[in-house]
N, C-alpha and C positions, 0 to 999 in steps of 0.2 A: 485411137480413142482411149480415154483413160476407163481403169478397171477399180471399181475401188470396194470394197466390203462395209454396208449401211444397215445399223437396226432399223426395223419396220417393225410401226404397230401394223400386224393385216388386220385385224378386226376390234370392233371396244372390248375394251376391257382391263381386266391388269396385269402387272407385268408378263402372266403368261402368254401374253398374246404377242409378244415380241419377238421375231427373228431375226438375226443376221445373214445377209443373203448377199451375193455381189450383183453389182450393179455397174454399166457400160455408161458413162457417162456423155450427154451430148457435146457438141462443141460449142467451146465459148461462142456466144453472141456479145455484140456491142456493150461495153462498161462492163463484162462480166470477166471475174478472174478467179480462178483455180488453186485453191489452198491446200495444202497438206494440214489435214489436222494431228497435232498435238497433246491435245485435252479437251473435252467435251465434258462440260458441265449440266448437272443434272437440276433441274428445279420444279416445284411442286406443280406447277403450271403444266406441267410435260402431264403427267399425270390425270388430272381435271382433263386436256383433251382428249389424251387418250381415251376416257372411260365413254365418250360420246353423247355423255347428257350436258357439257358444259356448255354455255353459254356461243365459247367459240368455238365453231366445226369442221372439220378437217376430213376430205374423203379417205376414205381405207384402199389398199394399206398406203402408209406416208414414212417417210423417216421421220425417226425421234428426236427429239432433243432440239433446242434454237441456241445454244448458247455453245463458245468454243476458242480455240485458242490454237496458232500454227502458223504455218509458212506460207505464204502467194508464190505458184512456183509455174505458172502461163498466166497470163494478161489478153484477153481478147482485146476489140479495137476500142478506143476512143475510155479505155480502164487504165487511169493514172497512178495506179500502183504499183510499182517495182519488184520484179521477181525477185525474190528475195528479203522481201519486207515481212518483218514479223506483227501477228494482226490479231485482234481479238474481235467477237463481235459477239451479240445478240440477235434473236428475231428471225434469225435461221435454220428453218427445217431441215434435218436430216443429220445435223451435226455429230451425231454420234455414227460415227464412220470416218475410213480412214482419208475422204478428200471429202471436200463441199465446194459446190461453184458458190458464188455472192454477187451480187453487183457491187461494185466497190465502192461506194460510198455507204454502203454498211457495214465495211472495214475499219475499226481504228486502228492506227499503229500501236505496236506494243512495245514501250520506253524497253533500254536493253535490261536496265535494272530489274524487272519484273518478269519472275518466271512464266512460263506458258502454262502455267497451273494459277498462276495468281491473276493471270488474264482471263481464263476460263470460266475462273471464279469471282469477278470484280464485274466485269461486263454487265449482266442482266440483273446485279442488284446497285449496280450501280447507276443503270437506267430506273430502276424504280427508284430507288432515293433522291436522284435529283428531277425526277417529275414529279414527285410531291413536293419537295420544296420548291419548285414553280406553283403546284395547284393550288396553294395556301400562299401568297407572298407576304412576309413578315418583313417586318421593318428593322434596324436596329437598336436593340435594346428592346424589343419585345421578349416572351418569357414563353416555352414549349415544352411540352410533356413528350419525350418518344417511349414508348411503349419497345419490348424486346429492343433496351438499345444497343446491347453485347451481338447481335446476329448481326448478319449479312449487309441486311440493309440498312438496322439498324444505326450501325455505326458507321457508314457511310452517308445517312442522313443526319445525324450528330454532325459528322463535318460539314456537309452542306451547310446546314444552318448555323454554324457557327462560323463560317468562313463568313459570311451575312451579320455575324454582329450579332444574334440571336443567344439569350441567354437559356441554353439548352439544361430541363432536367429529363436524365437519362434513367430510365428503368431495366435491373437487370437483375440476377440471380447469383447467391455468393459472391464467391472474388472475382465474377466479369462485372461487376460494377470498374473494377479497374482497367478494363477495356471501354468501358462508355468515359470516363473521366479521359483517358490518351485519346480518344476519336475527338474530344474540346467540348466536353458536358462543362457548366460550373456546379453543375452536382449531379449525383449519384445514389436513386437509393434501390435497397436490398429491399428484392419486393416478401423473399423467403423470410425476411426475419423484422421489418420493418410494415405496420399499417400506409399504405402507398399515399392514401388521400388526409392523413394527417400530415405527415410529411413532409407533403407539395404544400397543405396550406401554412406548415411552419417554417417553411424556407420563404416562401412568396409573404411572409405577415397576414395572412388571409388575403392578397389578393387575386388569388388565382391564376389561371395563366389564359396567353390569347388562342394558343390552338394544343389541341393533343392530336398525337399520330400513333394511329393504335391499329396494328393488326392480327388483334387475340379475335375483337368481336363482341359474343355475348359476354362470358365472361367479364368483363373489361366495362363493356358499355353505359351502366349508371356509374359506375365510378369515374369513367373519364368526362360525364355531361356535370358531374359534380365540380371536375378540377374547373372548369372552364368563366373565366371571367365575362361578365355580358358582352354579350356580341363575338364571342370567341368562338371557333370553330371544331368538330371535331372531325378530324378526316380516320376515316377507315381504310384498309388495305389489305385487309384480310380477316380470314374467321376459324384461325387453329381453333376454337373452339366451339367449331357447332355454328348453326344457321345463322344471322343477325337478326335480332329482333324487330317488332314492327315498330314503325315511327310515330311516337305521340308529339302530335305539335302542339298540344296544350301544355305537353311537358319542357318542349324545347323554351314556350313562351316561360314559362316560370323560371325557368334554369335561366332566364337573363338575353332571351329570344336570341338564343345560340344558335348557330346554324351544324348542322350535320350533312358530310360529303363522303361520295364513295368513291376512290381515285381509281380506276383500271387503263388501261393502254392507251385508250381514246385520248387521258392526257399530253399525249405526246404528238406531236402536228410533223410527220413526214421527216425519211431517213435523215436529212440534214442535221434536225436537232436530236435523233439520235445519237448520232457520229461527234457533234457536242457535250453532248449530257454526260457519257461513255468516257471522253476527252479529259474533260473535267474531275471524273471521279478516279480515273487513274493516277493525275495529280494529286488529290485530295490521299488517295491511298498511300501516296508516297510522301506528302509533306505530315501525317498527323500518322504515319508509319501504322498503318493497318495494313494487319499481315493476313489474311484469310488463313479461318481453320480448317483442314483439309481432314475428315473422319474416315472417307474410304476412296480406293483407288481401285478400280476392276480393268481387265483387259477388254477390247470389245466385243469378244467371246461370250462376256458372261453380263455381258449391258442388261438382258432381265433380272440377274442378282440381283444386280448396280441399282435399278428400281426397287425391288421390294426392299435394300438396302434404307435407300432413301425415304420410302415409306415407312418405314419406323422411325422419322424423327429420328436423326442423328443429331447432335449440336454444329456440326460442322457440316462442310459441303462434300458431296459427293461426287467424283469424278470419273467417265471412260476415259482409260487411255490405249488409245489405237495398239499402238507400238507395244505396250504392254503385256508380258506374259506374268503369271501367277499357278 
């Protein structure tokens, strides 16, 4: 049986409540195959379960981390993966450690060109950008606000929608507007030095746009029900700033009987179109050449750093890497 070393949350809470512990792993069962992980990506999400008031619940203690990057190195039965296939995936607990079992169809391959850090780090925002641009479908030559479009998802949902013919305006801070322009914005503005909602209506001539993709939250939220053209949409995806506000439908109806959505996991219908979504945004990473920022790299020794790390809002991603000493 394989032996492998796995952070565990044992109890809610934050990062202290982390250890690295080994763990005997079962034997593959049917579709299930055996990865060497490589790089395990950190994201806010991990966090929210951890603390045990979130929404979604996870008995203690659990390994951490869903997101990752590595090698398939045994294949149980009727698992059409090849030993030796390099793999990325999301949605997988316990990732940060140095093997995880998966069922294989929540493996993507991972193209040779793309490091096992760029895999690590593409996956699980790469799933959420292109389930929002499913959850809102926009047509060709429609007009969209992305909010943080220099981040993770950001710019990977920039391409989404712009691979769609989608005339994307990208919101970002200093010179990463020039990261939202290469992900395929046809504009860019600086929200540090620029009023955001004059802006949008002097590029659009006053006519506003069909959806914004915003996951500041409050902060954020009259000004994006402002950009929004009747019947235009505002999807949410997050709330770096503090709780969302409550919903006034007197207000939506004035705003031009806008609609407001709030996109979590539920958008995405079974690993299948996972393993698509995932597919796709790998492509998209390599044709419009987004390179993931990578801010910290910890061994898995020190995976509760690697957390409170990532808890101060780094601009980049945060990664364990197994193999890694420091």
């Amino acid at each position: 049986m394989t032996q492998r070393q796995v952070a565990m949350a044992m109890r809610p809470g934050g990062p202290e409540v982390i250890e690295v512990n080994p763990e005997t792993m079962s034997p593959l069962t049917a579709g299930e195959v055996l990865v060497q992980v490589k790089a395990a990506g950190l994201n806010h999400i991990d966090s929210l379960v951890r603390s045990g008031t979130y929404a979604v619940q996870f008995p203690f203690p659990y390994g951490v981390a869903v997101e990752g990057a590595g090698i398939v190195t045994a294949v149980g039965p009727d698992a059409t993966l090849s030993v030796g296939t390099r793999v990325c995936w999301t949605g997988v607990f316990g990732s940060c450690a140095t093997y995880v079992t998966a069922p294989y169809h929540m493996l993507v391959p991972l193209p040779e060109d793309l490091s096992f850090e760029a895999g690590a780090s593409l996956a699980h925002a790469g799933l959420t950008a292109g389930g929002l641009a499913r959850h809102w479908p926009l047509e060709k030559g429609a007009r969209a606000v992305v909010w943080g479009g220099a981040g993770a998802v950001g710019r990977l949902l920039v391409a989404f929608l712009a691979e769609r013919g989608v005339d994307v305006i990208g919101i970002a801070s200093g010179d990463r507007v020039h990261a939202v322009r290469t992900a395929g914005a046809v504009h860019a503005i600086d929200r540090c030095s620029t009023d955001v909602k004059e802006a949008v209506l002097a590029f659009t001539n006053n006519e506003k746009v069909h959806a914004v993709f915003d996951p500041v939250g409050s902060e954020t939220f009259q000004t994006s029900l402002q950009l929004l053209a009747p019947r235009g949409c505002l999807i949410n995806y997050g709330q770096l700033s503090g709780e969302l506000p409550t919903i006034d439908l007197k207000q939506l109806m004035l705003a031009g009987s806008v609609f407001v959505t709030k996109y979590g996991p539920g958008g995405i219908k079974g690993a299948g179109e996972i393993r698509e979504i995932i597919s796709q945004a790998l492509e998209l990473a390599q044709k419009y050449d987004i390179q993931p920022k990578i801010s910290g790299r910890f061994p898995l020794r020190k995976a509760a750093d690697a957390y409170r790390f990532m808890d101060a809002l780094p601009p980049g991603k945060v990664l364990v890497l197994p193999y890694f000493e420091s």
